[in-house]
C-alpha positions as CSV (number, residue, x, y, z in Angstrom):
1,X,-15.8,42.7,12.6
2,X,-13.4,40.9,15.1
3,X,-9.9,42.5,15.7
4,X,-9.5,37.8,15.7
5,X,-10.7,37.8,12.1
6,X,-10.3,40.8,9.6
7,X,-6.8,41.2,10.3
8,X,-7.2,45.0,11.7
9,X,-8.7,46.3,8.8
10,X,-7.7,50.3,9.2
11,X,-3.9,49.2,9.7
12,X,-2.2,49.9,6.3
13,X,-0.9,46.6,4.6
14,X,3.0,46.1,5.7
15,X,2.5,47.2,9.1
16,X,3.9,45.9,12.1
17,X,2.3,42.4,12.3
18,X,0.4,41.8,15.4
19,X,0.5,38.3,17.1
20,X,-0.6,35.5,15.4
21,X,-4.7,34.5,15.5
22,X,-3.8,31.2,16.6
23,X,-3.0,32.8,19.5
24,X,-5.7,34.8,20.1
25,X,-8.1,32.0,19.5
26,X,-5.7,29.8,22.2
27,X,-6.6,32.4,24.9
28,X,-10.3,32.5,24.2
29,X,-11.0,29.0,23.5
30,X,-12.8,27.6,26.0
31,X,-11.3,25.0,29.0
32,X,-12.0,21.3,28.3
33,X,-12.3,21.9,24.6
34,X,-10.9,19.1,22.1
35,X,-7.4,18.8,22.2
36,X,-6.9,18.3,18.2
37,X,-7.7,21.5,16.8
38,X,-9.8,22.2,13.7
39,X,-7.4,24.2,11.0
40,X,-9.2,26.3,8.9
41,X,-6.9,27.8,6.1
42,X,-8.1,31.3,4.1
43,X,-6.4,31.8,1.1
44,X,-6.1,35.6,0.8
45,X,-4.8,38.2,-2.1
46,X,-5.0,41.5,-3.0
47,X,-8.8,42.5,-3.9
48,X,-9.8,40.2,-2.1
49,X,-13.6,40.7,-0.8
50,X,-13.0,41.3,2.7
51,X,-16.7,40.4,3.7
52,X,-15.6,36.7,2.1
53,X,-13.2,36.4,4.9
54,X,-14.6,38.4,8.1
55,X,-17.7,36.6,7.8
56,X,-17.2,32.9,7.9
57,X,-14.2,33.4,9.8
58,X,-16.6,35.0,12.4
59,X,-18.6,31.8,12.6
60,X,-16.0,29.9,13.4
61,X,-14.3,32.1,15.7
62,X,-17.9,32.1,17.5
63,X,-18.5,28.3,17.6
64,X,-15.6,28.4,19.8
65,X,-17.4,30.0,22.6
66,X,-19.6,27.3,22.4
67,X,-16.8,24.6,22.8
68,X,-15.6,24.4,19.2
69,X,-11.9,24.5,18.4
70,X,-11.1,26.5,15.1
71,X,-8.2,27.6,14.4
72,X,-8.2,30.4,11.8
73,X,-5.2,31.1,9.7
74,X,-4.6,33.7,6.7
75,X,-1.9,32.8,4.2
76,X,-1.4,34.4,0.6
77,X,1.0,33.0,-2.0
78,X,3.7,34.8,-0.8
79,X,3.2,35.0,2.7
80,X,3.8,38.6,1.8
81,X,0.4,40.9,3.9
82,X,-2.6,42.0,1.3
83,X,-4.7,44.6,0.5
84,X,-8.1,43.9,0.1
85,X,-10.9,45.2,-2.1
86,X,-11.7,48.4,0.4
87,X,-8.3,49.0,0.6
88,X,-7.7,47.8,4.1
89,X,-4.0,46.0,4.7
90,X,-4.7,42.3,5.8
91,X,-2.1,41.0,7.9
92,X,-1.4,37.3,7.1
93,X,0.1,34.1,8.9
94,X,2.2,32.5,6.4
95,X,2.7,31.8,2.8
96,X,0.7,29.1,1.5
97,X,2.4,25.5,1.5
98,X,1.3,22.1,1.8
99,X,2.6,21.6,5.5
100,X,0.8,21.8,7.7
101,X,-2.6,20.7,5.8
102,X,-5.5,22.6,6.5
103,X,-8.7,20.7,7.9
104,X,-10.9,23.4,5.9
105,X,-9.2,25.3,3.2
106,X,-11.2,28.3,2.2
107,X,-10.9,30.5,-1.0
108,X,-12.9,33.9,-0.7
109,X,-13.8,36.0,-3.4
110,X,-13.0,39.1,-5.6
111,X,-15.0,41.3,-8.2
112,X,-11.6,41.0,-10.7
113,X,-11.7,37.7,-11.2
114,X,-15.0,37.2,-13.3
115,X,-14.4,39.8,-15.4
116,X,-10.3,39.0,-16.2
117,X,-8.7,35.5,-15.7
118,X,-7.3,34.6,-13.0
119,X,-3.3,34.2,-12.3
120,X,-1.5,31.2,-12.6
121,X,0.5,31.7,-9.1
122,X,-3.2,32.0,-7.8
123,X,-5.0,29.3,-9.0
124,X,-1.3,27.3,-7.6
125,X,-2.2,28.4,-4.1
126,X,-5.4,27.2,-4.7
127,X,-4.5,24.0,-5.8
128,X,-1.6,22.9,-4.0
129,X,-3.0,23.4,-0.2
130,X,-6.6,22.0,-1.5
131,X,-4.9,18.2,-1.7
132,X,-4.2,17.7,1.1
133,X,-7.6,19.3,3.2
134,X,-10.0,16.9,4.2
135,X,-12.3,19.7,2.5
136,X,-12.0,22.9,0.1
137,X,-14.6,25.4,0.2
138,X,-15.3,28.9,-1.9
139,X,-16.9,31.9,-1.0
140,X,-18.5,33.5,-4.0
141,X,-16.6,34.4,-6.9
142,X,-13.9,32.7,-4.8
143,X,-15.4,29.4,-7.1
144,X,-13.5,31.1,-10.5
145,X,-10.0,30.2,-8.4
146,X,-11.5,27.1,-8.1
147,X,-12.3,26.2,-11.4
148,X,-8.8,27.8,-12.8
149,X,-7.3,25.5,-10.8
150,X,-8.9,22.8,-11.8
151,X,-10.7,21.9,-8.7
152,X,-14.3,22.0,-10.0
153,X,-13.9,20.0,-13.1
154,X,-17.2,17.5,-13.3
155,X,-18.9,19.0,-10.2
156,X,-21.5,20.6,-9.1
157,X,-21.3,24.2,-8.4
158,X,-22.4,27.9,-8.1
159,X,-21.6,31.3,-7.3
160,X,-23.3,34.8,-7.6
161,X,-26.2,34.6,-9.3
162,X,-24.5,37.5,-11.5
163,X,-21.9,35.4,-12.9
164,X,-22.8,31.9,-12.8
165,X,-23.0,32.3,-17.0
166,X,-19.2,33.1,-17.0
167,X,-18.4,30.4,-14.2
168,X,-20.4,28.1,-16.3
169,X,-17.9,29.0,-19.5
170,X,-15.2,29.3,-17.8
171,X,-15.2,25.6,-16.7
172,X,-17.6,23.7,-19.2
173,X,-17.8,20.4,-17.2
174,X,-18.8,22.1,-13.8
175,X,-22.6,21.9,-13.7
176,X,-23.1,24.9,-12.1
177,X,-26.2,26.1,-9.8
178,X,-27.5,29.3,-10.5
179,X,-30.2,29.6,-7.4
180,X,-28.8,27.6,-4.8
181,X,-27.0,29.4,-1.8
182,X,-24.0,26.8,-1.3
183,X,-23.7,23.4,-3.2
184,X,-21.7,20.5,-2.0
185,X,-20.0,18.1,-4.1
186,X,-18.1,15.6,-2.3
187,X,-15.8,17.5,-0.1
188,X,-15.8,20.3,-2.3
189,X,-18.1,23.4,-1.5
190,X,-19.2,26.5,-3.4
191,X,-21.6,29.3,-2.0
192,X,-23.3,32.1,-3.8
193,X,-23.0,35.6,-3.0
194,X,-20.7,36.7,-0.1
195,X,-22.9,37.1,2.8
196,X,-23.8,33.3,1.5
197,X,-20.4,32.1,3.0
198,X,-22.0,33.1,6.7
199,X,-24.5,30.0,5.2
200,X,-21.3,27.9,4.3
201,X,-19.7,28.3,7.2
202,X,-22.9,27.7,9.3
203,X,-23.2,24.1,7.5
204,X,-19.9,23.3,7.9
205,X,-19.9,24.0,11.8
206,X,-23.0,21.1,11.4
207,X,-21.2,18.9,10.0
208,X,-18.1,19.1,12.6
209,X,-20.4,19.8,15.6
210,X,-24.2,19.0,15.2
211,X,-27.4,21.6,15.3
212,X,-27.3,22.4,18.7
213,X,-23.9,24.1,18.9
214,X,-24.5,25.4,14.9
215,X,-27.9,27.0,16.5
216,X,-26.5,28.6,19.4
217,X,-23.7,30.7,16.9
218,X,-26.5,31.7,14.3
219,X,-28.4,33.1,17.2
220,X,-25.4,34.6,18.6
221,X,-24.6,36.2,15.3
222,X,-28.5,37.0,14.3
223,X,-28.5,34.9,11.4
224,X,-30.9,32.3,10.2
225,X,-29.2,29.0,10.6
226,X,-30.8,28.3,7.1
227,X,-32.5,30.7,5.0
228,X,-35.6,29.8,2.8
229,X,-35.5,30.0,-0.7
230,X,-32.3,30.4,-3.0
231,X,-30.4,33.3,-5.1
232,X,-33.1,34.1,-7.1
233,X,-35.0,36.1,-4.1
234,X,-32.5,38.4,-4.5
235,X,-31.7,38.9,-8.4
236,X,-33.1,41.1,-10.7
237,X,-35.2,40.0,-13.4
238,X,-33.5,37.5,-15.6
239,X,-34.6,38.2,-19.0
240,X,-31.1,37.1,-20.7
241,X,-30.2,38.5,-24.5
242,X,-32.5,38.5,-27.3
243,X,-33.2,36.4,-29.2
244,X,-31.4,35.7,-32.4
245,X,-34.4,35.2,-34.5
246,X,-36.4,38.5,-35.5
247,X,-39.4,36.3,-35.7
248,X,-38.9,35.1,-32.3
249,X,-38.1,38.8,-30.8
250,X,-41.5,39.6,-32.6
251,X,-42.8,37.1,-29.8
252,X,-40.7,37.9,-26.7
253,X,-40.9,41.8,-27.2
254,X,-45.1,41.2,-27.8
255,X,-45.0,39.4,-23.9
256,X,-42.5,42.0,-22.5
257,X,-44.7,45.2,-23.6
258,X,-47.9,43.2,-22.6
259,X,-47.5,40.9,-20.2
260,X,-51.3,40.6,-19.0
261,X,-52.2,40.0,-22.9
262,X,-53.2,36.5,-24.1
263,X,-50.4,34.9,-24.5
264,X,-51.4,31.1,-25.0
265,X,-49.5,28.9,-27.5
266,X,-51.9,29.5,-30.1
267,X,-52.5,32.8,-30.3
268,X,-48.8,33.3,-30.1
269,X,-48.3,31.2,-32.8
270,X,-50.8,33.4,-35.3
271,X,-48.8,36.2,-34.7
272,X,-46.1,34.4,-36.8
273,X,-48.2,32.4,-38.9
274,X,-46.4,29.2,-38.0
275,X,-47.6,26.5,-36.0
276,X,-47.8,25.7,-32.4
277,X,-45.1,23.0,-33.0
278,X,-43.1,25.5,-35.1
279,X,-43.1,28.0,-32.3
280,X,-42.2,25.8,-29.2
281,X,-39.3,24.6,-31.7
282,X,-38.1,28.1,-31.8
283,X,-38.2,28.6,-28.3
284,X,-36.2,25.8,-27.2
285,X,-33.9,25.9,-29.9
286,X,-32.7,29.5,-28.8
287,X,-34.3,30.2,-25.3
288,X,-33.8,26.8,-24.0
289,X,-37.4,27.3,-22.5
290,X,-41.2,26.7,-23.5
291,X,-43.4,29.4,-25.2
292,X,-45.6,28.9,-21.8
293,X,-42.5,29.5,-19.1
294,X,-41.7,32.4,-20.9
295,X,-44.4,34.2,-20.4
296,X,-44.6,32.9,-16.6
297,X,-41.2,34.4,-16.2
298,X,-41.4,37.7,-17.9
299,X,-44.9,37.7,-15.6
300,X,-42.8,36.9,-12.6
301,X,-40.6,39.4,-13.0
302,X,-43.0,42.0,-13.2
303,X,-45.1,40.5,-10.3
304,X,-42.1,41.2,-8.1
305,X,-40.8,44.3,-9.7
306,X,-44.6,45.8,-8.6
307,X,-44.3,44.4,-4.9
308,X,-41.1,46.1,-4.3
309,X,-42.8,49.2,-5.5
310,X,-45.5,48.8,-2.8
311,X,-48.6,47.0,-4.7
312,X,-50.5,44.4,-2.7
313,X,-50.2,40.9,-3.8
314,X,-53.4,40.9,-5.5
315,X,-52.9,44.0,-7.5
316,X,-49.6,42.5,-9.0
317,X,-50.9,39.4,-10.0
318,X,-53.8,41.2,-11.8
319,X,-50.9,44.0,-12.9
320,X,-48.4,41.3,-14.3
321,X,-51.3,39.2,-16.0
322,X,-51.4,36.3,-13.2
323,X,-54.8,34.7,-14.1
324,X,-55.4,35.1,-10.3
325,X,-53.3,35.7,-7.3
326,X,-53.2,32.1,-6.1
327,X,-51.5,31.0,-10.2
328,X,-48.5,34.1,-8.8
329,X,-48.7,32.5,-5.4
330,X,-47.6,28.6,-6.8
331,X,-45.0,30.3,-9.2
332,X,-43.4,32.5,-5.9
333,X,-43.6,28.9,-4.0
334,X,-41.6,27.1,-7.1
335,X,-39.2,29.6,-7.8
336,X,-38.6,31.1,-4.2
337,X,-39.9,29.0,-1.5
338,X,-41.8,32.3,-0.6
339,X,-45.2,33.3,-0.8
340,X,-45.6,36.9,-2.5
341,X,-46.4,38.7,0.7
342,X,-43.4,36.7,2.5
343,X,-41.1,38.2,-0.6
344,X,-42.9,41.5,0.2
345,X,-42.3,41.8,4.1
346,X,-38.3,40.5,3.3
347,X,-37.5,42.7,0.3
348,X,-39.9,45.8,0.1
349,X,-38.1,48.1,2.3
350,X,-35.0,48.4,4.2
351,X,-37.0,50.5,7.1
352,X,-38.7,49.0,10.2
353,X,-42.2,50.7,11.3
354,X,-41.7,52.5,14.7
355,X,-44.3,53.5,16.8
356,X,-45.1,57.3,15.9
């Protein structure tokens, strides 16, 4: 973490402020670079997830070794320095205010905010800087700000895959994204899980500066300048609640026990004594799925549980109830843009082989 970005994250908060970043970033920008500099604005508070700031803010402050011109400012709603969610002091640039506006504004995130609402000054510091920026951007749960502000109402969104259900209540006219790593609607952007705003920033560098210059920083940085496949790589299975119906928990608890059983339409339909028509009814009426993807997914889930516990690709397709492994490989492709033994190598273990 840059001494430039994280705002000297073992300094208590309420120490001796340090000069500003801007001024940092004037010395190490490099000679000949654009004279109009690129302000990009991070709204900061206490909790904040400090990985939601050091990590696009390191992009940026990288892409101006390359001949970029960032500036990188931190302001809170009171101007008054933070704490952030590992208790480290963040030392901020100024309260947040319209003037100057801020070419990027960026609103990190915080594990509070899904689970209580978020304040009124906060969503104000949200809003009031964001009208003026030629484009606002969040960083995780940074997106409940958003909404609470009102700054995602009738767009497209997302945010961690743990919480897009609650983003999704808490503003009913967002459309939100579960699987996709960063959404952009208009000049508003969203991103998924924190190190997902590395991805953000990474496009937005793109946009201002082209692949060349974006492809240099993601190699300096060992990052992919854009990962395959979206969240649901890395979420756990997604089975959601029961369903309401006991006939129809008859039918999701007979797949979950059994998932390599026969399952088809019709024989899960003489389980109930009801028709196929009856059944798929059911299903979408509470599930808001088929009898058929149902399955797939509870067979999915299982496929993958078994390759993180070392099986081969072949025994957890037979394992899970995959007809065969190439059926697992097409629903892997769909779902993940991976093929099993890609998820495998990526997600399987932490460790690398060494030679022994």
């Amino acid at each position: 973490m840059s001494s430039s970005t994280a705002a000297a994250a073992a300094r208590p908060s309420g120490a001796h402020r340090p000069p500003r970043r801007s001024d940092e970033l004037e010395r190490e920008r490099p000679r000949g670079a654009d004279p109009a500099p690129h302000r990009v604005a991070f709204l900061v508070y206490d909790g904040v997830t400090l990985l939601d700031v050091a990590g696009p803010a390191e992009v940026f402050k990288e892409a101006n070794r390359f001949g970029a011109d960032y500036r990188i400012v931190l302001l809170s709603p009171t101007g008054d320095d933070v704490t952030s969610n590992l208790g480290f002091g963040v030392t901020v640039d100024d309260a947040v205010t319209a003037e100057p506006p801020a070419d990027t504004y960026l609103v990190p995130g915080s594990d509070r905010y899904p689970r209580t609402r978020v304040p009124a000054d906060l969503a104000d510091a949200a809003r009031v800087p964001a009208a003026g920026a030629r484009r606002v951007a969040s960083i995780c749960t940074g997106a409940f700000i958003l909404a609470a502000a009102g700054l995602l109402d009738g767009k497209r969104a997302t945010t961690h895959w743990q919480v897009t259900h609650e983003l999704a209540a808490r503003c009913p006219t967002c459309r939100v994204e579960p699987d996709a790593i960063y959404v952009r609607d208009g000049s508003t952007y969203t991103s998924a899980g924190v190190t997902a705003g590395i991805d953000l920033a990474l496009a937005l560098v793109e946009e201002d500066h082209g692949s060349a210059l974006t492809r240099d920083v993601a190699r300096a940085l060992v990052v992919y300048m854009q990962r395959s496949g979206g969240q649901s790589q890395f979420s756990a299975p997604l089975q959601g609640p029961p369903p309401r119906s006991p006939a129809l928990r008859k039918i999701t608890d007979l797949v979950t026990a059994d998932p390599r059983g026969n399952h088809s339409l019709a024989e899960l339909a003489k389980h109930l004594n009801v028709s196929t028509r009856h059944l798929t009814r059911l299903f979408h009426d509470e599930l808001s799925t088929t009898p058929a993807r149902y399955v797939e997914n509870i067979r999915f889930d299982m496929s993958r549980a078994l390759l993180d516990h070392g099986h081969t690709a072949t025994q957890a397709a037979t394992l899970a109830g995959f007809p065969s492994y190439e059926s697992m490989r097409r629903v892997f492709a769909r779902k993940l843009s991976l093929s099993p033994a890609a998820y495998q190598r990526r997600f399987g273990t932490a460790r690398r082989a060494t030679a022994g």
